[in-house]
PQR file with spaces between the fields and no chain letter, atoms N, CA, C, O and H, PARSE charges and radii, in Angstrom:
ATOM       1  N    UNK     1       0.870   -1.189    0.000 -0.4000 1.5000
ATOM       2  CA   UNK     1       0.000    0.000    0.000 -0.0000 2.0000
ATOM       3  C    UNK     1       0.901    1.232    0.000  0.5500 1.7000
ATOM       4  O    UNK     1       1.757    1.300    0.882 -0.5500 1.4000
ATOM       5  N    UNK     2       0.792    2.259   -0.942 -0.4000 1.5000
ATOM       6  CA   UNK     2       1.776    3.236   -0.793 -0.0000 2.0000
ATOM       7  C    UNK     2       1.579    4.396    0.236  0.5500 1.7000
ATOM       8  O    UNK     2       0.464    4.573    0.727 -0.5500 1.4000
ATOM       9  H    UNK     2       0.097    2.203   -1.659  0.4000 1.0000
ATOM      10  N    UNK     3       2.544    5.117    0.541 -0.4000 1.5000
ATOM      11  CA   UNK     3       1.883    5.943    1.603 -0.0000 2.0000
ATOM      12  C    UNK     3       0.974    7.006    1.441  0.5500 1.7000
ATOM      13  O    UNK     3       1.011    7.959    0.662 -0.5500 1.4000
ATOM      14  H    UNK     3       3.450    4.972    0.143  0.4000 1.0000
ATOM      15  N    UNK     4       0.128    6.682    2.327 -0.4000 1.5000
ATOM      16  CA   UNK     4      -0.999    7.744    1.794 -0.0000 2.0000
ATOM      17  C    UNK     4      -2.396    7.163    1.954  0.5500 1.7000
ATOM      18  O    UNK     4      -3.483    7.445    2.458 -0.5500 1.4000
ATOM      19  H    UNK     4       0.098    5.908    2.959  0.4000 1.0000
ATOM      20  N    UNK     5      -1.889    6.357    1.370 -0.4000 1.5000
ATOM      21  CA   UNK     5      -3.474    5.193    0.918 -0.0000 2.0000
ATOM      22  C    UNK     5      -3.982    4.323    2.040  0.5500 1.7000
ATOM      23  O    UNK     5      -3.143    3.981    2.873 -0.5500 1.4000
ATOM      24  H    UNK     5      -1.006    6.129    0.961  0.4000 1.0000
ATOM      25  N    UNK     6      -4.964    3.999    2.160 -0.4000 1.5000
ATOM      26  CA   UNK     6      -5.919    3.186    2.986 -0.0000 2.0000
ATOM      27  C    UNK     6      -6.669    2.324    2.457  0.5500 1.7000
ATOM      28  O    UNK     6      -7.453    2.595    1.548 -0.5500 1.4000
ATOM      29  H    UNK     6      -5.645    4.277    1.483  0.4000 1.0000
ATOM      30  N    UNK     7      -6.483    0.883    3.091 -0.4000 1.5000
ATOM      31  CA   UNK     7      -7.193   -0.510    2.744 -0.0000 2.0000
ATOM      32  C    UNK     7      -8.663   -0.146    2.164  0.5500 1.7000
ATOM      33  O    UNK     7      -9.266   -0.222    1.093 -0.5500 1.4000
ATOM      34  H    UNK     7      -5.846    0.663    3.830  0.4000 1.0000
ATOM      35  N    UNK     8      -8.900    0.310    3.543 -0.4000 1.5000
ATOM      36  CA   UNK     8     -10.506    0.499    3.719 -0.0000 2.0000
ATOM      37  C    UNK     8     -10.852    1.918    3.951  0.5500 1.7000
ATOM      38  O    UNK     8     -10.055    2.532    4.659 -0.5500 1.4000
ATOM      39  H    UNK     8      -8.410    0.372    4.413  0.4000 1.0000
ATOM      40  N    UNK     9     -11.856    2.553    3.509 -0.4000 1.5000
ATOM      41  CA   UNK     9     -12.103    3.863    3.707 -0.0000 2.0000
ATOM      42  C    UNK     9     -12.826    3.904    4.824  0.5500 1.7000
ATOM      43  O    UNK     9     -13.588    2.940    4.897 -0.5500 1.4000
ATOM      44  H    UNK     9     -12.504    2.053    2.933  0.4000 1.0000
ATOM      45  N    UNK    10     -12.899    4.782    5.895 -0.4000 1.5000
ATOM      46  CA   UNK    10     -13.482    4.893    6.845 -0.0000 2.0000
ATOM      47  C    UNK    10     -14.894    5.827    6.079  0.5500 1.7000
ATOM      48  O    UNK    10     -15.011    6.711    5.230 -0.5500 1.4000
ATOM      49  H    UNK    10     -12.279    5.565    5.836  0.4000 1.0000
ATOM      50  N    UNK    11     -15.775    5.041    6.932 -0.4000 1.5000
ATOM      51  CA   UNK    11     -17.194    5.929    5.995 -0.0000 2.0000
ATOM      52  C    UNK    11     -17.131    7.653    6.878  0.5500 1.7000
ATOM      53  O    UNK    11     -16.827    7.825    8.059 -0.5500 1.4000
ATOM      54  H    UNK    11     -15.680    4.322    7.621  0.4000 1.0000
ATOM      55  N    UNK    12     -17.581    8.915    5.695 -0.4000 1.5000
ATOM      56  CA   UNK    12     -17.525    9.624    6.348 -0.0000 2.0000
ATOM      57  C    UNK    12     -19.354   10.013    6.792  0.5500 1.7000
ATOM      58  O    UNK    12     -19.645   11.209    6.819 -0.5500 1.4000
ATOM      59  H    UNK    12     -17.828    8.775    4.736  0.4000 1.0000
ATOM      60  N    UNK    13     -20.025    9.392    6.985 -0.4000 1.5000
ATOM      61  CA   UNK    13     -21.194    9.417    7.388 -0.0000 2.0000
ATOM      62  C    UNK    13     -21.542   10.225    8.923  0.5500 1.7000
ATOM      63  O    UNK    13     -21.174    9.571    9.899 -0.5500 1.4000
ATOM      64  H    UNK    13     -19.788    8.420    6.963  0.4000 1.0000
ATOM      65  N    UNK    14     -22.027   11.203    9.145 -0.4000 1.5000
ATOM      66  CA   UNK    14     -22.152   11.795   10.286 -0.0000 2.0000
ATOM      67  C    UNK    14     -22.868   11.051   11.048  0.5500 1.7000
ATOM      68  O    UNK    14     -22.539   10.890   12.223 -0.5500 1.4000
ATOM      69  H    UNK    14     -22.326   11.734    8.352  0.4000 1.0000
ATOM      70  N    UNK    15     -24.015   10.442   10.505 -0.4000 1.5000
ATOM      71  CA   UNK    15     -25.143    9.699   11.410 -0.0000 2.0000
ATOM      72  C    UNK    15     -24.413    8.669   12.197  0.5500 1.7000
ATOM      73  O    UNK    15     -24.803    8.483   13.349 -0.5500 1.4000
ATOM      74  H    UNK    15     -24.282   10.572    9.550  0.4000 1.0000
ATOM      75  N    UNK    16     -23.328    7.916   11.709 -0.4000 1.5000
ATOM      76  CA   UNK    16     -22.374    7.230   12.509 -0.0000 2.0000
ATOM      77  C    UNK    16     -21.853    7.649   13.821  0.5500 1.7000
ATOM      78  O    UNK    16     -21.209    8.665   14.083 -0.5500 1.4000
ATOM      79  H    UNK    16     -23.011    8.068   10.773  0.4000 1.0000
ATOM      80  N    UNK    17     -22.318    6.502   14.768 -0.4000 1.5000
ATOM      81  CA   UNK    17     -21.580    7.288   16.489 -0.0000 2.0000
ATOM      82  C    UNK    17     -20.534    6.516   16.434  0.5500 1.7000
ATOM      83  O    UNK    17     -20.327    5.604   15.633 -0.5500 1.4000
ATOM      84  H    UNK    17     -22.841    5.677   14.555  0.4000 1.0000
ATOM      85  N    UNK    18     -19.714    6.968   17.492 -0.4000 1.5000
ATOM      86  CA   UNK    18     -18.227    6.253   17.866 -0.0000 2.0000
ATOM      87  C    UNK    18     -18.276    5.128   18.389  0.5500 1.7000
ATOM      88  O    UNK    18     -17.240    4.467   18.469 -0.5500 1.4000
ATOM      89  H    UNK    18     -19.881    7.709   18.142  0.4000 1.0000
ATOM      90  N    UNK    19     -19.009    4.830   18.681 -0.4000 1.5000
ATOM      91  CA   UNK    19     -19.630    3.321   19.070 -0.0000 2.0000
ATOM      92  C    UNK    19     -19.447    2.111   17.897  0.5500 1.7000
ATOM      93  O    UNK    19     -19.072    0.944   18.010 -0.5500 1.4000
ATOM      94  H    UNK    19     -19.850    5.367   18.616  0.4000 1.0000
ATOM      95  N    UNK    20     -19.895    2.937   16.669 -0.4000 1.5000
ATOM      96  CA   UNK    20     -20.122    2.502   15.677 -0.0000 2.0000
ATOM      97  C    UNK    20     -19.336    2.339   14.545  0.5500 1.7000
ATOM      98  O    UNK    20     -19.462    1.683   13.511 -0.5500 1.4000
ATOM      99  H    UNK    20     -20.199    3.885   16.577  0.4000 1.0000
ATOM     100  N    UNK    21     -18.029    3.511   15.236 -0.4000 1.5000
ATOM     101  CA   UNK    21     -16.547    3.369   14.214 -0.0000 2.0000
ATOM     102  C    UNK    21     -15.946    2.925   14.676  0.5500 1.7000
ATOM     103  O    UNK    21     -15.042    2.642   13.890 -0.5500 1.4000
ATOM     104  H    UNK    21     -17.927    4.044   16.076  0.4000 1.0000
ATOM     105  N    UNK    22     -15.669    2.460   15.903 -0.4000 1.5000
ATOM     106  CA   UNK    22     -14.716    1.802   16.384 -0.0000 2.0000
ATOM     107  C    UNK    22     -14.474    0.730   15.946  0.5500 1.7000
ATOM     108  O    UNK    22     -13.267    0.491   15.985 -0.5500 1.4000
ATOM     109  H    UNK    22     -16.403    2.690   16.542  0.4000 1.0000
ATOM     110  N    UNK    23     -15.197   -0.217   15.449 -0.4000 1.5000
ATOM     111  CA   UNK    23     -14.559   -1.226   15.374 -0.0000 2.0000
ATOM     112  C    UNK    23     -14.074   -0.997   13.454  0.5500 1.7000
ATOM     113  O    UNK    23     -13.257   -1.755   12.932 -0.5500 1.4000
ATOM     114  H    UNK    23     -16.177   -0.023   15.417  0.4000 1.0000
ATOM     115  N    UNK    24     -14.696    0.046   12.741 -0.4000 1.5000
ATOM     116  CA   UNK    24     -14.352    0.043   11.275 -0.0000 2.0000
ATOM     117  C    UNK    24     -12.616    0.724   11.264  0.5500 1.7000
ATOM     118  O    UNK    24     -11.873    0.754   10.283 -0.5500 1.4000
ATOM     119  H    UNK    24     -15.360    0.662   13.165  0.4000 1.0000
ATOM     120  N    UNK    25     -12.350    1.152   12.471 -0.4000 1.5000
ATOM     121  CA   UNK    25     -10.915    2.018   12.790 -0.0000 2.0000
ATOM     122  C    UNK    25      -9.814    1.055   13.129  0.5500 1.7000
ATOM     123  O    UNK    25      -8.625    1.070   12.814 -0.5500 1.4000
ATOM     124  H    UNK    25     -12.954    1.128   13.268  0.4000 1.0000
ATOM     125  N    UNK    26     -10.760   -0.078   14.105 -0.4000 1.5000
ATOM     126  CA   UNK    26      -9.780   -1.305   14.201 -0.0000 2.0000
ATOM     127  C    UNK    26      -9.352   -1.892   13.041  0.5500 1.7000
ATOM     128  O    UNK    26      -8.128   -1.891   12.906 -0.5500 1.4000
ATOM     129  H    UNK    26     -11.727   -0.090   14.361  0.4000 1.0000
ATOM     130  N    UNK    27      -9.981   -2.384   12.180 -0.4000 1.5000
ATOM     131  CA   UNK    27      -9.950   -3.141   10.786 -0.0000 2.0000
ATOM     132  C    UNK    27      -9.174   -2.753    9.763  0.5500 1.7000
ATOM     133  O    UNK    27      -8.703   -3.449    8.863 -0.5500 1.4000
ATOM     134  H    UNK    27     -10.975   -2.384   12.289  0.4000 1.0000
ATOM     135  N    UNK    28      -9.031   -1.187   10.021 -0.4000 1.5000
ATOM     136  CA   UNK    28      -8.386    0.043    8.967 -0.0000 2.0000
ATOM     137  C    UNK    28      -6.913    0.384    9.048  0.5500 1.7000
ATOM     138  O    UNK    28      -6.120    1.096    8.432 -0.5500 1.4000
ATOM     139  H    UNK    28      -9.414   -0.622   10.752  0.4000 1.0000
ATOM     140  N    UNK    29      -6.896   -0.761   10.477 -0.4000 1.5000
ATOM     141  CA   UNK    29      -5.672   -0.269   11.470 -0.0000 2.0000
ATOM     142  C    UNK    29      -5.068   -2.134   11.122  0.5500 1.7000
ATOM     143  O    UNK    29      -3.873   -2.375   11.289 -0.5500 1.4000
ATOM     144  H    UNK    29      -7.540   -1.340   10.977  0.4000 1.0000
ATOM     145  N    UNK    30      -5.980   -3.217   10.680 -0.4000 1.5000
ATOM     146  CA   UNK    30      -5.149   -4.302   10.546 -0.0000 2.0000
ATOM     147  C    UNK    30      -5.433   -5.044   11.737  0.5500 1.7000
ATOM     148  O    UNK    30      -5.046   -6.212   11.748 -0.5500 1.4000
ATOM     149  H    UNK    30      -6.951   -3.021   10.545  0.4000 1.0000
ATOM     150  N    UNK    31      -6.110   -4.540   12.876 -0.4000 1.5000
ATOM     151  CA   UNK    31      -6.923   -5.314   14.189 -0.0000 2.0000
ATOM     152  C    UNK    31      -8.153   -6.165   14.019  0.5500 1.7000
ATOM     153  O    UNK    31      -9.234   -5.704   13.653 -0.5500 1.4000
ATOM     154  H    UNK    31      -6.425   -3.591   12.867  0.4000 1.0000
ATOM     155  N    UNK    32      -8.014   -6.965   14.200 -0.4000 1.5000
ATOM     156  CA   UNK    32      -8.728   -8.152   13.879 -0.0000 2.0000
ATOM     157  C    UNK    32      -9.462   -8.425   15.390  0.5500 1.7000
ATOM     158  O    UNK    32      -9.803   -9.527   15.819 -0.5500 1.4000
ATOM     159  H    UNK    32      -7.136   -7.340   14.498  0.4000 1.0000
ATOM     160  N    UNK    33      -9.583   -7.357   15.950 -0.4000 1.5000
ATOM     161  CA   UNK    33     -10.133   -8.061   16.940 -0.0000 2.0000
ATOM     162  C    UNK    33     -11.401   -7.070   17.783  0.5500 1.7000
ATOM     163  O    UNK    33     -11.111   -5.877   17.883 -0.5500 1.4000
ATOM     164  H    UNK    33      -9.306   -6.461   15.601  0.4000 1.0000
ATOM     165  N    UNK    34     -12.538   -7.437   18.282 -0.4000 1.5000
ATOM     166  CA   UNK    34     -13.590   -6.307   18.349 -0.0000 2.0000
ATOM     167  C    UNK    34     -12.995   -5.457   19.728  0.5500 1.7000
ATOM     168  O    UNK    34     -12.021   -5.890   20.342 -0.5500 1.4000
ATOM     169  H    UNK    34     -12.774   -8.405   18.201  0.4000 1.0000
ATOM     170  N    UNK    35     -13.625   -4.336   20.088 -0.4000 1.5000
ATOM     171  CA   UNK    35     -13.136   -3.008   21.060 -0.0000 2.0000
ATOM     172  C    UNK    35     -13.594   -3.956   22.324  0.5500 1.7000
ATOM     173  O    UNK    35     -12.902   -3.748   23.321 -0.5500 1.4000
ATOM     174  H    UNK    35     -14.417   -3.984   19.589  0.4000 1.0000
ATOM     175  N    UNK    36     -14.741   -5.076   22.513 -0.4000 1.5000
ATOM     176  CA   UNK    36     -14.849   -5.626   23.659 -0.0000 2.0000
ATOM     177  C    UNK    36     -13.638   -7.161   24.109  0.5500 1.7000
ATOM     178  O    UNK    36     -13.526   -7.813   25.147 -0.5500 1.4000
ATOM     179  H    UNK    36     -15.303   -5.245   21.703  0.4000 1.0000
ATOM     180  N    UNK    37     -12.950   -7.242   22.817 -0.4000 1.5000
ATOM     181  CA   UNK    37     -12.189   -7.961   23.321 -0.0000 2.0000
ATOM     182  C    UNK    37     -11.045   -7.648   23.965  0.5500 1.7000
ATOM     183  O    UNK    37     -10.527   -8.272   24.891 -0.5500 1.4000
ATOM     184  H    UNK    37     -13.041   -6.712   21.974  0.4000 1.0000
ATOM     185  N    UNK    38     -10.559   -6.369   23.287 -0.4000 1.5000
ATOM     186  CA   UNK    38      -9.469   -5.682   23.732 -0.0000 2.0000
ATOM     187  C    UNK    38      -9.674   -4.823   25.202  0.5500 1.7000
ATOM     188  O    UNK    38      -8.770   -4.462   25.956 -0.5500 1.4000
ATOM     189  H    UNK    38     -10.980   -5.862   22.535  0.4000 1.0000
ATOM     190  N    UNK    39     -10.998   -4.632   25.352 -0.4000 1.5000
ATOM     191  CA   UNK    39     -10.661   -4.118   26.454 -0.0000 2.0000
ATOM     192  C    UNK    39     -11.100   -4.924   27.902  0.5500 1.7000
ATOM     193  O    UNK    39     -11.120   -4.437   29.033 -0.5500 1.4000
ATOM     194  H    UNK    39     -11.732   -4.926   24.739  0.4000 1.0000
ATOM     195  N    UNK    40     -11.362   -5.982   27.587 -0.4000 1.5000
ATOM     196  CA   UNK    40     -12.013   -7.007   28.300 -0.0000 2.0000
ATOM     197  C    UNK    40     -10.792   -7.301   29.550  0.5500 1.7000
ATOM     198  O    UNK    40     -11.213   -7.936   30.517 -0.5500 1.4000
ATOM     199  H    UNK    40     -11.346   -6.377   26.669  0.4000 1.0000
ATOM     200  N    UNK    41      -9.729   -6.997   29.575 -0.4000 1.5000
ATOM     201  CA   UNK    41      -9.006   -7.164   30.468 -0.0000 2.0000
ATOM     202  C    UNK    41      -8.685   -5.944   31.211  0.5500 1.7000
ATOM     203  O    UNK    41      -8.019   -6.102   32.234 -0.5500 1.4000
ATOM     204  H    UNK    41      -9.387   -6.482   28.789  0.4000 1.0000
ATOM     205  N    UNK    42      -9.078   -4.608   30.847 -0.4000 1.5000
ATOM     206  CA   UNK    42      -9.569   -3.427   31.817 -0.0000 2.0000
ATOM     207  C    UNK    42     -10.463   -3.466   32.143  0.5500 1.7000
ATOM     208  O    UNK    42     -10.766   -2.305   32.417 -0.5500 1.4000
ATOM     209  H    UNK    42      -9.619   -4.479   30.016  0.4000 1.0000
ATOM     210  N    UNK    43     -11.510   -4.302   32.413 -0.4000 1.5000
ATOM     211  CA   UNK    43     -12.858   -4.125   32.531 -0.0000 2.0000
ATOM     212  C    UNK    43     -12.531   -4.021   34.751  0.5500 1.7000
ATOM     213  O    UNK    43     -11.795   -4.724   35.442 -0.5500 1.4000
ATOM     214  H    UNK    43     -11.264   -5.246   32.190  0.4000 1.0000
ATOM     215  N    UNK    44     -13.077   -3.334   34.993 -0.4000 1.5000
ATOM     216  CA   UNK    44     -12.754   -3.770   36.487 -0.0000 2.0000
ATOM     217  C    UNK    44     -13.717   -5.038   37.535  0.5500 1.7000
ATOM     218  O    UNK    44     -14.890   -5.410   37.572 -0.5500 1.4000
ATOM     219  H    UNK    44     -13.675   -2.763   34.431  0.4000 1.0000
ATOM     220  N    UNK    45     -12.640   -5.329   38.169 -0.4000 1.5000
ATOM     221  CA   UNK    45     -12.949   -6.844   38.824 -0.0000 2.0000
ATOM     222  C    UNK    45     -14.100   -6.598   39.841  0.5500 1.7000
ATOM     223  O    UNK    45     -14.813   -7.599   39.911 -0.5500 1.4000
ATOM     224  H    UNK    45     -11.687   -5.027   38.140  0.4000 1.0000
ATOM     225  N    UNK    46     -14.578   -5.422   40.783 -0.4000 1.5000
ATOM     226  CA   UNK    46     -15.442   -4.570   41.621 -0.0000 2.0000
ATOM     227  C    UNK    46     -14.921   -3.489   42.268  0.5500 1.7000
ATOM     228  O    UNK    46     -14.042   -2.748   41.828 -0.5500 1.4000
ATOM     229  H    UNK    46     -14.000   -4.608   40.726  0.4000 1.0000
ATOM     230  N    UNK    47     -15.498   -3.407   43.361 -0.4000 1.5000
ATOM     231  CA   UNK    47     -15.242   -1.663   43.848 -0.0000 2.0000
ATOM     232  C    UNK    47     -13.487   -2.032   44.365  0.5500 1.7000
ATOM     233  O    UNK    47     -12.948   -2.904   45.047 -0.5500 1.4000
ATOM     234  H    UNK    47     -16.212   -4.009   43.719  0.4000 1.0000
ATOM     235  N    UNK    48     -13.109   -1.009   43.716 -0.4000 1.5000
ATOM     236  CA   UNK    48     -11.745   -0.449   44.070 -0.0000 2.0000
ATOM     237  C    UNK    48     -11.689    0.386   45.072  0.5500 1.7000
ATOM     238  O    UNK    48     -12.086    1.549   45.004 -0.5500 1.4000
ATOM     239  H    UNK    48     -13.548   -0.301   43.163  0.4000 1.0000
ATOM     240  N    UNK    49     -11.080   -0.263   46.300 -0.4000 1.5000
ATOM     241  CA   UNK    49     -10.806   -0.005   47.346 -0.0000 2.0000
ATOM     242  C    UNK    49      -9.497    0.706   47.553  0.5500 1.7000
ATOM     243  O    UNK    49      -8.389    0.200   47.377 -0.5500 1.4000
ATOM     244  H    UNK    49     -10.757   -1.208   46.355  0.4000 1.0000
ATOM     245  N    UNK    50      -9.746    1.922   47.942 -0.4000 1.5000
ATOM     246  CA   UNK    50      -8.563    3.319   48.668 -0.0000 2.0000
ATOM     247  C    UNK    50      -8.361    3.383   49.839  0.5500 1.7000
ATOM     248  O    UNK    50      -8.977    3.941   50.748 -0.5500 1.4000
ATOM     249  H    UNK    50     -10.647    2.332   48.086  0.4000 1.0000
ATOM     250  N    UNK    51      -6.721    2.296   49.785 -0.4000 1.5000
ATOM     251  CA   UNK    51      -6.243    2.790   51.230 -0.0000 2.0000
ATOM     252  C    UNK    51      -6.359    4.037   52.201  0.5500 1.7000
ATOM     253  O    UNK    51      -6.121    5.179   51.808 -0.5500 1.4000
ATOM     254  H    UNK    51      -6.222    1.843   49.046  0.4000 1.0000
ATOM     255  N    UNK    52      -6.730    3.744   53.458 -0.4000 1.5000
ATOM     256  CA   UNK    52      -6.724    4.691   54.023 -0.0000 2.0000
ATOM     257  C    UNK    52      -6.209    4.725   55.452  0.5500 1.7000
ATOM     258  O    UNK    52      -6.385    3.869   56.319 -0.5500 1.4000
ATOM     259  H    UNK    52      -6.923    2.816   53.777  0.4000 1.0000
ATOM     260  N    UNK    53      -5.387    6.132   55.559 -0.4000 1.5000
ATOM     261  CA   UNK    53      -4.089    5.967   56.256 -0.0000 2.0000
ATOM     262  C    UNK    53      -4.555    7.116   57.894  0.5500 1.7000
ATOM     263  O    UNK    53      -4.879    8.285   57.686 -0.5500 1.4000
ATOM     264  H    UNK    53      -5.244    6.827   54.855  0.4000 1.0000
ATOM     265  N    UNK    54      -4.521    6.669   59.094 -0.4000 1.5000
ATOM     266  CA   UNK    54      -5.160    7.693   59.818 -0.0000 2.0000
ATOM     267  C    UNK    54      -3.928    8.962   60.457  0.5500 1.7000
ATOM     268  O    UNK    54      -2.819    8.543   60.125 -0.5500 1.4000
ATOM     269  H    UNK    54      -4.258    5.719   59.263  0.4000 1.0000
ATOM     270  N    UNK    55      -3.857    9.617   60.831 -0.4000 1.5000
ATOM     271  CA   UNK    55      -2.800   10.767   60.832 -0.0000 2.0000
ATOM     272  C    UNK    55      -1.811   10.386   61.168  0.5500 1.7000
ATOM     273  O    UNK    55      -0.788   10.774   60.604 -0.5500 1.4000
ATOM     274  H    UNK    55      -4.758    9.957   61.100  0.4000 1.0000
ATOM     275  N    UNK    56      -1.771    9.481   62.220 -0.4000 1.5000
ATOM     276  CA   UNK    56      -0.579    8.954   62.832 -0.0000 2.0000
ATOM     277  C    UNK    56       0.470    8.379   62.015  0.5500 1.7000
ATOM     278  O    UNK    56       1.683    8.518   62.175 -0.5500 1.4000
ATOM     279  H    UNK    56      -2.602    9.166   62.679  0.4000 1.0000
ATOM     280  N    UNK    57      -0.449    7.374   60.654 -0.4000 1.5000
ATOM     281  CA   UNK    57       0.044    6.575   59.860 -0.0000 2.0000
ATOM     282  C    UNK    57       1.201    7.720   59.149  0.5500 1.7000
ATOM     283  O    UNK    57       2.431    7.774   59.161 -0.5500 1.4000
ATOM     284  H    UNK    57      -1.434    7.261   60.523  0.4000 1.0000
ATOM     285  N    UNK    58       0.056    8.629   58.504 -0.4000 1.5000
ATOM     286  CA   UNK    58       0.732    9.362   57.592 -0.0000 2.0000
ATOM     287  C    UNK    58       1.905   10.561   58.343  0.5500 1.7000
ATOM     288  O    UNK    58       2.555   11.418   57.745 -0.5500 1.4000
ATOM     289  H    UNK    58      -0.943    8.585   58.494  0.4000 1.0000
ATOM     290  N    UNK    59       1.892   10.290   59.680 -0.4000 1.5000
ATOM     291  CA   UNK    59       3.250   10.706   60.539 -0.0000 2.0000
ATOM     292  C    UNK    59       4.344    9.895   60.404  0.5500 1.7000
ATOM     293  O    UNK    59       5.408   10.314   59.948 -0.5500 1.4000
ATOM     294  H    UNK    59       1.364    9.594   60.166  0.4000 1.0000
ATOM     295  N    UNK    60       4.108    8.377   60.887 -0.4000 1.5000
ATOM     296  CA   UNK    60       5.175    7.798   60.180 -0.0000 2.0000
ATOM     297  C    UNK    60       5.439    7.525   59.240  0.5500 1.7000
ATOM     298  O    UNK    60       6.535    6.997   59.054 -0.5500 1.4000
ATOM     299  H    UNK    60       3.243    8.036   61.257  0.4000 1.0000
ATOM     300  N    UNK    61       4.522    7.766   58.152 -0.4000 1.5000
ATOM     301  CA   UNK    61       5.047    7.287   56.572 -0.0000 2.0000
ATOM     302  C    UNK    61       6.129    8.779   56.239  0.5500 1.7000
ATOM     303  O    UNK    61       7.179    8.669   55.606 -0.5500 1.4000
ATOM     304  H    UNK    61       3.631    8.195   58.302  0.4000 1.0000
ATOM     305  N    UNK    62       5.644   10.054   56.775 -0.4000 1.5000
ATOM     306  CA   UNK    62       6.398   10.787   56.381 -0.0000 2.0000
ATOM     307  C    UNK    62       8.131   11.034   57.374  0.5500 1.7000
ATOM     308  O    UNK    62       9.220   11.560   57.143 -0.5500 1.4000
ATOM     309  H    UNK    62       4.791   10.143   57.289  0.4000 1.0000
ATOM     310  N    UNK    63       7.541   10.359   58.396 -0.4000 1.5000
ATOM     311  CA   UNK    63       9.088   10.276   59.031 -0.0000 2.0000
ATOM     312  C    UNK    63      10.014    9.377   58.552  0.5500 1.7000
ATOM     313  O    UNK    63      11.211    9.546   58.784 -0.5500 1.4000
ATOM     314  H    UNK    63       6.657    9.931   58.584  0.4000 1.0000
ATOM     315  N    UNK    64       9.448    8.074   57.662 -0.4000 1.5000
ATOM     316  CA   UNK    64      10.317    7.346   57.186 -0.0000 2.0000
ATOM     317  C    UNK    64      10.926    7.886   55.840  0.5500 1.7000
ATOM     318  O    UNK    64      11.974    7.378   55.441 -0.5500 1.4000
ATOM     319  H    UNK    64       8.476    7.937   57.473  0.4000 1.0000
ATOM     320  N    UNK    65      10.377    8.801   55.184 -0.4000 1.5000
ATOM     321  CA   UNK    65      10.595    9.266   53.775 -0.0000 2.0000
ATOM     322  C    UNK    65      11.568   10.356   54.179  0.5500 1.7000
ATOM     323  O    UNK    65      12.316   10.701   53.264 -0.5500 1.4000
ATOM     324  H    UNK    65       9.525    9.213   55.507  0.4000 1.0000
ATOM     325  N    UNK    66      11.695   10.841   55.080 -0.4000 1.5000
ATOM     326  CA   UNK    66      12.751   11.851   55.445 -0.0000 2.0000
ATOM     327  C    UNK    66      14.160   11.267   55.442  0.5500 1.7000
ATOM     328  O    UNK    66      14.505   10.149   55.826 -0.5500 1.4000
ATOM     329  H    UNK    66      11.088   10.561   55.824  0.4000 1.0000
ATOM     330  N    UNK    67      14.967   12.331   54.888 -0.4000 1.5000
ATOM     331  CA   UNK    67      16.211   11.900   54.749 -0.0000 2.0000
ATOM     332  C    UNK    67      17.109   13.064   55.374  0.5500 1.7000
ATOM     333  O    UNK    67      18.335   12.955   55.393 -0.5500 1.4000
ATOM     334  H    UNK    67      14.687   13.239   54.576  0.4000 1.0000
């Protein structure tokens, strides 16, 4: 393919949502594979839990970081 050129034309259709190009962008790109497979391993496992440190903690975390 010389440079410049494209396999496949991406349609320029407005009525098209991004929902709906994504996977014609994968294909255009040589990805063979749909946007739910690829992202199927970010998908999160449940609630993401944020340590939480009470003042004291974050007294000694900062006395140990002192140099």
């Amino acid at each position: 393919i010389p440079f410049g050129a494209t396999a496949l034309e991406t349609p320029v259709k407005e009525e098209l949502n991004i929902e709906e190009r994504i996977p014609i962008y994968l294909r255009n790109l040589g990805i063979d594979q749909s946007p739910g497979t690829i992202l199927t391993p970010f998908v999160p496992r449940g609630p993401i839990r944020e340590v939480e440190f009470s003042p004291s903690e974050l007294r000694t975390l900062k006395d140990s970081t002192d140099t």
